[in-house]
C-alpha positions as CSV (number, residue, x, y, z in Angstrom):
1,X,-6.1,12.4,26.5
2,X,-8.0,13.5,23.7
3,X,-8.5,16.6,22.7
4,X,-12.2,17.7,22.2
5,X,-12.6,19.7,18.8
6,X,-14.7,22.5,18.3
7,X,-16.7,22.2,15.5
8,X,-16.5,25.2,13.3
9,X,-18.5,25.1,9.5
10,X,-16.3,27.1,7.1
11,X,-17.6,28.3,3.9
12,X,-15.9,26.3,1.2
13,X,-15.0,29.3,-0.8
14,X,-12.7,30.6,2.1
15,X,-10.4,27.4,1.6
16,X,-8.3,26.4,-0.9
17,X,-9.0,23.1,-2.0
18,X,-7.3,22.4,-4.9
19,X,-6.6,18.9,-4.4
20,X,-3.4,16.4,-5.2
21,X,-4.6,13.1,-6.2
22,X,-5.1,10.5,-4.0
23,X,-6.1,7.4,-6.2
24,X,-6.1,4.1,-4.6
25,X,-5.4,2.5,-1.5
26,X,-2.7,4.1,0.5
27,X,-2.3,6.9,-1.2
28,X,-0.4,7.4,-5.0
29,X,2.5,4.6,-4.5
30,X,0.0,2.5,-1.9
31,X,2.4,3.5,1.2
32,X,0.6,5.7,3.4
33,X,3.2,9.2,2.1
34,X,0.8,12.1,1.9
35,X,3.4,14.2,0.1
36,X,0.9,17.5,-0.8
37,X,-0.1,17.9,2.7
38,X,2.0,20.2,4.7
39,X,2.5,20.1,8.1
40,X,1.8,23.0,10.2
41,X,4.7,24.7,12.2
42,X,2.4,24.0,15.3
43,X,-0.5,21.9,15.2
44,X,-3.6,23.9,16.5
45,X,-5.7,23.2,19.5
46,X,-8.7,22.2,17.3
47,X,-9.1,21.2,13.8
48,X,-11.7,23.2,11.8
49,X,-14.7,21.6,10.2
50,X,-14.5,22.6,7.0
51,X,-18.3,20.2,5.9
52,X,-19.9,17.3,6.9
53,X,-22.1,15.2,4.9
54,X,-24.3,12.5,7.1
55,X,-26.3,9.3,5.6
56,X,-23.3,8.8,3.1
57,X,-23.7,5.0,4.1
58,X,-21.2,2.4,5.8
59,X,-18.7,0.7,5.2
60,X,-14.9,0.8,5.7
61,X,-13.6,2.0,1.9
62,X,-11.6,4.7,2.0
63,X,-12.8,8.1,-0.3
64,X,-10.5,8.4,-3.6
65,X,-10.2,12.3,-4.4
66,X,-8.5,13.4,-7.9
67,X,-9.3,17.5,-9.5
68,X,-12.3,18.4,-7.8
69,X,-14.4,15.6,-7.1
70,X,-14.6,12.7,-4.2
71,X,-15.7,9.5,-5.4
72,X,-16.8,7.0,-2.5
73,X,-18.0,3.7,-2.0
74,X,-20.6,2.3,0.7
75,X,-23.6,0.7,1.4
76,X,-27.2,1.6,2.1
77,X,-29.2,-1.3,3.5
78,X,-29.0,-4.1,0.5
79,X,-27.6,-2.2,-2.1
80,X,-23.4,-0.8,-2.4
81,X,-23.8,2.5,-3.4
82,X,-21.0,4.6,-5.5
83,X,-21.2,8.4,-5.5
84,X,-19.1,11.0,-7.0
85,X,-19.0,14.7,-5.0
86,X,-17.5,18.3,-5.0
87,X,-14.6,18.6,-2.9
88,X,-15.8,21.7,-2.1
89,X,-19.0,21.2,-0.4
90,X,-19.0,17.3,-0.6
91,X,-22.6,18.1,-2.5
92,X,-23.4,14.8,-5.1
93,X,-22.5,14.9,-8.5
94,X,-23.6,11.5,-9.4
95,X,-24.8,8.0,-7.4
96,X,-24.8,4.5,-8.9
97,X,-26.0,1.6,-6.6
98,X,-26.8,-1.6,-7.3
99,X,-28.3,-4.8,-5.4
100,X,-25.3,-6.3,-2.9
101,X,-26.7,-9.0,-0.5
102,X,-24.5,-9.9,1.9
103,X,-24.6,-11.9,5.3
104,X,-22.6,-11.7,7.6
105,X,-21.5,-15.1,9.5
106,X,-21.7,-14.8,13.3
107,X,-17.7,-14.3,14.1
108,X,-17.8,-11.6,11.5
109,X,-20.9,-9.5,12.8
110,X,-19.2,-6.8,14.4
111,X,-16.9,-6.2,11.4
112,X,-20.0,-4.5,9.6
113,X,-21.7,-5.2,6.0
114,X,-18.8,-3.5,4.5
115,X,-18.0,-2.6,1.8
116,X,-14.0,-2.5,3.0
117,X,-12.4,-2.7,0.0
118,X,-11.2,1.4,-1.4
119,X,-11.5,1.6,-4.6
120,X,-9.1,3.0,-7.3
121,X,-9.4,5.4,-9.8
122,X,-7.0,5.0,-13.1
123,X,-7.5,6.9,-16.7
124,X,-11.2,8.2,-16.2
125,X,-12.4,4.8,-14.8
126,X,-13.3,4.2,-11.2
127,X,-13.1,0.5,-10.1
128,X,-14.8,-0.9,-6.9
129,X,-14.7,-4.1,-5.3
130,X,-17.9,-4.8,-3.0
131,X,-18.1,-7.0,0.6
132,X,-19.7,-9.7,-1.7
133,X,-17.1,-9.6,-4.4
134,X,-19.0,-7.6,-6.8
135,X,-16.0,-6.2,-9.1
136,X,-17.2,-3.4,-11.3
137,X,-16.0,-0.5,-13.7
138,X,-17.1,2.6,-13.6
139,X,-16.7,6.0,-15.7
140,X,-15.8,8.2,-13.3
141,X,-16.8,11.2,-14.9
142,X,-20.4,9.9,-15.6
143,X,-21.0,6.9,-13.2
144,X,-22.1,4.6,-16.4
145,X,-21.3,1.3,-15.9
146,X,-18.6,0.1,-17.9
147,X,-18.9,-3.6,-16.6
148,X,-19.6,-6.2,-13.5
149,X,-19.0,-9.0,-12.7
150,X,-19.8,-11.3,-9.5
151,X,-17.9,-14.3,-10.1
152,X,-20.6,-16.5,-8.8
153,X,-20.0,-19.4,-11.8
154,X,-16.6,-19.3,-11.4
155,X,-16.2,-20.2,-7.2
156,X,-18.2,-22.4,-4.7
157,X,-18.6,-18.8,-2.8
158,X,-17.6,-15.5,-4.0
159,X,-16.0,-14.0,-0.7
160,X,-13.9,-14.9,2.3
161,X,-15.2,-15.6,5.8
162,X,-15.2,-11.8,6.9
163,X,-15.9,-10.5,3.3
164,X,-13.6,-9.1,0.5
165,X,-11.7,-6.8,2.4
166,X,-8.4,-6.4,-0.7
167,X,-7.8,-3.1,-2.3
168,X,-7.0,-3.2,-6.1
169,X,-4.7,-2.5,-7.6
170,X,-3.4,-1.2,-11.1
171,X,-0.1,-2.7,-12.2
172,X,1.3,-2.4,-15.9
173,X,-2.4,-1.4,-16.8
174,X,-4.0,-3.9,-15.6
175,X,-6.2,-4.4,-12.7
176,X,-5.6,-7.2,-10.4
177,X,-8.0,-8.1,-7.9
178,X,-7.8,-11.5,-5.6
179,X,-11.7,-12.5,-6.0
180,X,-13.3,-15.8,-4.6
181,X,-13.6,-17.5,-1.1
182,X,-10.5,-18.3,1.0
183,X,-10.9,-21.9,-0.1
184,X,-11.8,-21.4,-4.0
185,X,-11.0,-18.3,-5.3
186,X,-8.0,-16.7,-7.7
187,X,-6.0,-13.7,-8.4
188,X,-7.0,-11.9,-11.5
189,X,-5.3,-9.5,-13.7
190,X,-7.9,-7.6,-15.7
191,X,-7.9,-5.8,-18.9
192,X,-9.9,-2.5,-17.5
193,X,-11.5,-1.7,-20.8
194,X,-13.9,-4.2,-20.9
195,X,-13.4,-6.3,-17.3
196,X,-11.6,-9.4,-19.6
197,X,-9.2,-11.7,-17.7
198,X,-5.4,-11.3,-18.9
199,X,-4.1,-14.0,-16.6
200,X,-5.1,-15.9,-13.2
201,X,-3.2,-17.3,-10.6
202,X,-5.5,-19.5,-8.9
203,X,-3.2,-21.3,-6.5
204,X,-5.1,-20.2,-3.5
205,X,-7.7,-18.4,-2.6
206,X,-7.5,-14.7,-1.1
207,X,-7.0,-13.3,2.3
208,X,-7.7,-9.9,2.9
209,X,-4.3,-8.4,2.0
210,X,-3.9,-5.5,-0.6
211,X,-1.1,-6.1,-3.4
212,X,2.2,-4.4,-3.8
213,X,4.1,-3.9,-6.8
214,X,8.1,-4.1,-5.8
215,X,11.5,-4.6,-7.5
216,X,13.7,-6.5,-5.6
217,X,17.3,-7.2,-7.3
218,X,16.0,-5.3,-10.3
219,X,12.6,-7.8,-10.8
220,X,9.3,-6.5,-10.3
221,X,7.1,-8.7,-8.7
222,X,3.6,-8.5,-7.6
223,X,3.6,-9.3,-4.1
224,X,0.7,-10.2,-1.7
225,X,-0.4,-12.7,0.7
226,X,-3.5,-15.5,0.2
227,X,-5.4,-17.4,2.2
228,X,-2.1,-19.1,3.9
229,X,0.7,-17.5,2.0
230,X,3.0,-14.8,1.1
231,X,3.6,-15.0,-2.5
232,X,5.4,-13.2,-5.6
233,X,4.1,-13.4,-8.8
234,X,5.4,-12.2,-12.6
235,X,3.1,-8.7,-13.0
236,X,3.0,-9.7,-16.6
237,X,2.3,-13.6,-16.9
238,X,0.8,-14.1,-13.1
239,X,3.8,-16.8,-12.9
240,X,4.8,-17.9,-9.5
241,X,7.7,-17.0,-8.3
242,X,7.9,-17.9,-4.7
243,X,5.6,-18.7,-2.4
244,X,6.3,-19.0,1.7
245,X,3.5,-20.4,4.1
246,X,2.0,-17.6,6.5
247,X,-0.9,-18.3,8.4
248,X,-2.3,-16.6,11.1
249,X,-6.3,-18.0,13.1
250,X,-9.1,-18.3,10.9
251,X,-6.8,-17.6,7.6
252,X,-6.7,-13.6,8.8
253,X,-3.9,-11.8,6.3
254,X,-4.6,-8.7,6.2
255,X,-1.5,-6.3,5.9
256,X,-0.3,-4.4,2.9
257,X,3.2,-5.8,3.0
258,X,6.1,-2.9,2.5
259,X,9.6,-3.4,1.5
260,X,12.9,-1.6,2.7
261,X,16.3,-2.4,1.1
262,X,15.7,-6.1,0.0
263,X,13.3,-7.1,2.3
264,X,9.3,-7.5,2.5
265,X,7.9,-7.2,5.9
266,X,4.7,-9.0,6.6
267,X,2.6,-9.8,9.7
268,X,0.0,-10.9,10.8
269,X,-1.8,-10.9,14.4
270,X,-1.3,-13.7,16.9
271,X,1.7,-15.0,14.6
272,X,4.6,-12.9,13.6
273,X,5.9,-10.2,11.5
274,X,8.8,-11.2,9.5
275,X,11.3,-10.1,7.2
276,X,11.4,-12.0,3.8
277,X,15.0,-11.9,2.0
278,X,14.3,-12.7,-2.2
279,X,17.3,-14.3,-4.2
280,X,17.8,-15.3,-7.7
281,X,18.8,-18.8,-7.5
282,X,19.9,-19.8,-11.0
283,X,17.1,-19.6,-13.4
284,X,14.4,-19.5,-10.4
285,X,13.8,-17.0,-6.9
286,X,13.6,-18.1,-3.8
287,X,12.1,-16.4,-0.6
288,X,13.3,-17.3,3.0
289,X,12.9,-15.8,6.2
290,X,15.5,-13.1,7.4
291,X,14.3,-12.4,10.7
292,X,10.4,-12.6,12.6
293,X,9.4,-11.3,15.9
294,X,6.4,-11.4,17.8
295,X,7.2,-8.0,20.0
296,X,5.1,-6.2,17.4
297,X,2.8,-8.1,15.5
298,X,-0.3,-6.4,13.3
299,X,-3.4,-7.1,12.9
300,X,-5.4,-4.9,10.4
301,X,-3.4,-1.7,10.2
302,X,-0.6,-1.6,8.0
303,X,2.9,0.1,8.5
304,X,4.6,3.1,6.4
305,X,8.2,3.5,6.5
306,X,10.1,6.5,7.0
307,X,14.3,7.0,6.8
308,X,14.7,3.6,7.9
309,X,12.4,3.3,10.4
310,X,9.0,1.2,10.6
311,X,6.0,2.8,12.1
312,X,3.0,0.6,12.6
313,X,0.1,-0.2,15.0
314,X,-0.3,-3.5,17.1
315,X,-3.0,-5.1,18.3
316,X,-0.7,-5.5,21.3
317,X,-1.9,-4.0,25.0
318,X,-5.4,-3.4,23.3
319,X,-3.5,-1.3,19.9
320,X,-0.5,0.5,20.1
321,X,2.1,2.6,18.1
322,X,5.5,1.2,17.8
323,X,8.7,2.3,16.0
324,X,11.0,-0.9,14.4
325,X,14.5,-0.5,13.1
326,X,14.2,-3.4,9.2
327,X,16.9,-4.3,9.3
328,X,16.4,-6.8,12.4
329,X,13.0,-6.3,13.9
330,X,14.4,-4.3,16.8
331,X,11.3,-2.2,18.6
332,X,12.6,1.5,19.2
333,X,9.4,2.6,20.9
334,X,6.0,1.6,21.9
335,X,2.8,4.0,22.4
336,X,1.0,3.7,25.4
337,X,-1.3,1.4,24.7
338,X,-5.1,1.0,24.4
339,X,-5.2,3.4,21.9
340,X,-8.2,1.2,19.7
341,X,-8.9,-1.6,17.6
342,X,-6.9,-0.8,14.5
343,X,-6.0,2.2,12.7
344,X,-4.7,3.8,9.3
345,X,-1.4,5.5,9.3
346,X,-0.8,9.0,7.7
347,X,3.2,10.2,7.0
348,X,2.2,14.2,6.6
349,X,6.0,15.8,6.2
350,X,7.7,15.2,9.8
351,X,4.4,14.0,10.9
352,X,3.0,10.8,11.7
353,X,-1.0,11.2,11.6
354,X,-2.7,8.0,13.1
355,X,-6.5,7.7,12.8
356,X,-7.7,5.1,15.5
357,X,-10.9,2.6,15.1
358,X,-12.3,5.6,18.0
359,X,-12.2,8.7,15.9
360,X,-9.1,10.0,17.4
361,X,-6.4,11.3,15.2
362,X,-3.0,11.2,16.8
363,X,-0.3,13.6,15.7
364,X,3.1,12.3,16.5
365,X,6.5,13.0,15.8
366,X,8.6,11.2,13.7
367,X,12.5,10.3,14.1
368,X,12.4,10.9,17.9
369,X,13.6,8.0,20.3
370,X,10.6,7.7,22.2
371,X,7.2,8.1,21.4
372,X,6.3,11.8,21.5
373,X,2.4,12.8,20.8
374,X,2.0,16.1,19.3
375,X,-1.8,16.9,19.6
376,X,-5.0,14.4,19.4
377,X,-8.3,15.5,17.8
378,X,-11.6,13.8,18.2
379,X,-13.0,14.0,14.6
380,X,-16.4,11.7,14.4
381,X,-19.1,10.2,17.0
382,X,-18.6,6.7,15.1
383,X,-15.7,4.1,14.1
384,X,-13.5,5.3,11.8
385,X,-11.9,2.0,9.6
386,X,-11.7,3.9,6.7
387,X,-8.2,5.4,5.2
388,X,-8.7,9.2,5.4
389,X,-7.9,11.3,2.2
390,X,-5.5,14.4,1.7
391,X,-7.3,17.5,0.3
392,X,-5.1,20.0,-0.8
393,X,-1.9,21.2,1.5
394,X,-3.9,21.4,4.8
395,X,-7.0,19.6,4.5
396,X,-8.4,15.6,5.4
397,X,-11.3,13.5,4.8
398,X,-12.3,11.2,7.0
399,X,-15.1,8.6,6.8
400,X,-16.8,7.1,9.7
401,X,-19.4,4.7,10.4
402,X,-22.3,7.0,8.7
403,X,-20.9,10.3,7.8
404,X,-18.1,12.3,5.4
405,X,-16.1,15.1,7.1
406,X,-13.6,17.4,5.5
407,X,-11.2,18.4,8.2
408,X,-8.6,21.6,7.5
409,X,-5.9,22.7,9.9
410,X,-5.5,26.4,8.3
C-alpha cells in the first residue's frame, strides 16, 4: 500500500546539498550504485519536499547533477530544451532549445515525444541525444553550442520505431552513441571536441539499449545490443568481436546489460534473459550462451547487482521485483506483483530504492530471502520513466511527466 507523503517546502539553505556527481546514465560506473547517499537507520513516514519546479517539460531523460548545478533535458511542444539549474532551489541558470520535430507512430503513442535518452556530462561538456536523434555538444558551464548533428544524410531515417531511447556513453574519451533507424543506422565513436567520427561500426542498426564498458578475461570491450543482437566491440577500433542474435517483438532491446564474474546478463521481454560466457579462442572471442530463463524476463528496467545477487524488475504479473542468484538464473524472490509498467532501480547502502512508472518509490531490503518492503512514498501526480538523481547524502531528484522534485529524507 502506498504511503501518502506530506508535502513539506524546506528552505534550501536548511539542507546540505553539496552534491556527489552523478554524470551519465546509471549513475558514475552506469550501474544503478548510489554510493554518496546514506541510508537512514529508519526510513521516515514521509519524505520531505525539499522544491519542486513545474513546466520543466517531458520526456523520460534522467537529470545529470555534478558541484552545484542540475542540467536536464526535455521537450516543450516542438522544440528539446536543455537547461542548467541550482541544486539548491532548482532556479535556471541557463536554457538552450532548439527545433526537434518528432512523430510518433501509432504503437508508440503512449511512450510520449521523448526525449528518453539521459545525457552525460564529461570535462565541462554536456552531451544530449534527442527522441529524433539530434546528437549535440554542449558547454556545460555556458550552454554554447559546441556542435549538432542530426544524421539525416547519413540514414534512410534517423531514429528507431519508438525513438532513440540509448544513453551515451564516454569510453577512452570518446563518445559513443548508436544513431540511425533500427534498419539503417551505426554505432559511433565520437571525438567530443568537435563532434568528428573516430570509428563506426555500422553492422546494424540500434535498439534502444545503453552501452557498457566491461573487461572480461582481462579485454575491455564495449558491449551493447542492436537491433537483433548482442555484440562486443574493440573500445578503440569499433572491431567486432562477437556478435550473438537476440531478438525480442518489434526489435525492442532495451536493457543496459551488467556483468558478474565472466558473464553478461541480457534480456529482453517476451524472450529471455540470458547469461553470455566470452572466451578467447585462439586469435579471435567467441560468445555463447551459459544459461537463459524466462522466469524473469525485462522489459525496460534494467538490473543492478549486489554481493552476488541480481535485482531487477519484470514486466511479469503486470511488473514485479525479483532477486536472481548469476550464476544460473535461479529466482530467489518475487515482489508482489502489479507494482507498474517499468521502473529505475536505486542501490542506496543496504537499500534497494525502486521508482515505479506510478510515482511510488519502494524501499526494500537487500540480502534478505524474501522480499521485504521497507516503506513506499508517493512522490509525483504523473509517470515517472526518468532515472532519479542522488543529491548529497540524503537527498533525490526525481523527474516526472511535467515537473522536477528534490526529495530529502533528513
Amino acid at each position: 500500500m502506498k504511503t501518502l507523503v506530506l508535502v513539506l517546502l524546506v528552505s534550501a539553505a536548511s539542507v546540505a546539498l553539496c552534491s556527489a556527481d552523478w554524470t551519465q546514465w546509471r549513475g558514475p560506473n552506469r550501474d544503478g550504485q548510489a554510493t554518496g547517499l546514506l541510508a537512514p537507520e529508519a526510513w521516515p513516514e514521509q519524505l520531505t519536499r525539499v522544491w519542486h519546479v513545474d513546466g520543466v517539460g517531458a520526456g523520460y531523460a534522467g537529470p545529470l547533477v555534478s558541484g552545484d548545478s542540475v542540467w536536464l533535458h526535455s521537450r516543450i511542444g516542438d522544440a528539446e530544451v536543455v537547461t542548467r539549474r541550482r541544486v539548491g532551489d532548482g532556479s535556471v541558470i541557463w536554457t538552450s532549445e532548439y527545433a526537434a520535430p518528432y512523430k510518433m507512430n501509432g504503437s508508440a503513442t503512449s511512450h510520449g515525444m521523448g526525449p528518453k535518452s539521459t545525457p552525460i556530462l564529461f570535462e565541462g561538456r554536456l552531451f544530449t541525444l534527442g527522441i529524433s536523434g539530434i546528437l549535440s555538444g554542449f558547454d556545460a558551464e555556458s550552454g554554447r553550442v559546441l556542435w549538432r548533428k542530426d544524421f539525416k544524410d547519413e540514414f534512410s531515417a534517423t531514429w528507431p520505431t519508438f525513438g532513440t531511447a540509448m544513453s551515451p556513453a564516454i569510453v577512452h574519451g570518446r563518445l559513443i552513441a548508436h544513431v540511425g533507424t533500427d534498419k539503417d543506422g551505426a554505432l559511433l565513436a565520437i571525438n567530443p571536441a568537435d563532434g568528428s567520427v573516430a570509428w563506426r561500426w555500422d553492422e546494424e542498426g540500434p535498439g534502444y539499449v545503453s552501452p557498457m564498458l566491461i573487461n572480461i578475461a582481462g579485454k575491455e570491450m564495449l558491449v551493447s545490443q542492436s537491433a537483433e543482437h548482442s555484440i562486443g566491440l574493440d573500445p578503440e577500433t569499433g572491431e567486432t568481436l562477437w556478435t550473438l542474435p537476440f531478438k525480442t517483438p518489434y526489435a525492442q532491446n532495451i536493457v543496459t546489460p551488467v556483468e558478474h564474474d565472466g558473464l553478461i546478463l541480457f534480456s529482453g521481454t517476451r524472450a529471455k534473459t540470458v547469461a553470455v560466457r566470452v572466451s578467447k579462442q585462439g586469435d579471435s572471442w567467441k560468445a555463447e550462451e551459459a544459461w537463459t530463463t524466462t522466469n524473469a524476463t525485462m522489459y525496460m528496467s534494467s538490473p543492478v547487482i549486489v554481493d552476488g545477487v541480481v535485482y531487477g524488475f519484470t514486466e511479469k504479473r503486470s511488473g514485479n521485483l525479483f532477486a536472481m542468484k548469476p550464476d544460473a538464473g535461479e529466482v530467489l524472490w518475487q515482489g508482489p506483483g502489479r507494482m507498474g509498467h517499468n521502473a529505475t532501480l536505486l542501490v542506496v547502502g543496504g537499500n534497494l530504492l525502486t521508482l515505479t512508472s506510478d510515482a511510488e518509490l519502494i524501499v526494500t531490503k537487500l540480502g534478505a530471502d524474501q522480499y521485504e518492503a521497507i516503506r513506499s512514498y508517493d512522490v509525483a501526480d504523473s509517470e515517472t520513466y526518468g532515472h532519479p538523481a542522488p543529491v548529497g547524502d540524503k537527498n533525490l531528484l526525481i523527474k516526472d511527466d511535467h515537473s522536477l522534485t528534490l526529495w530529502s529524507w533528513e
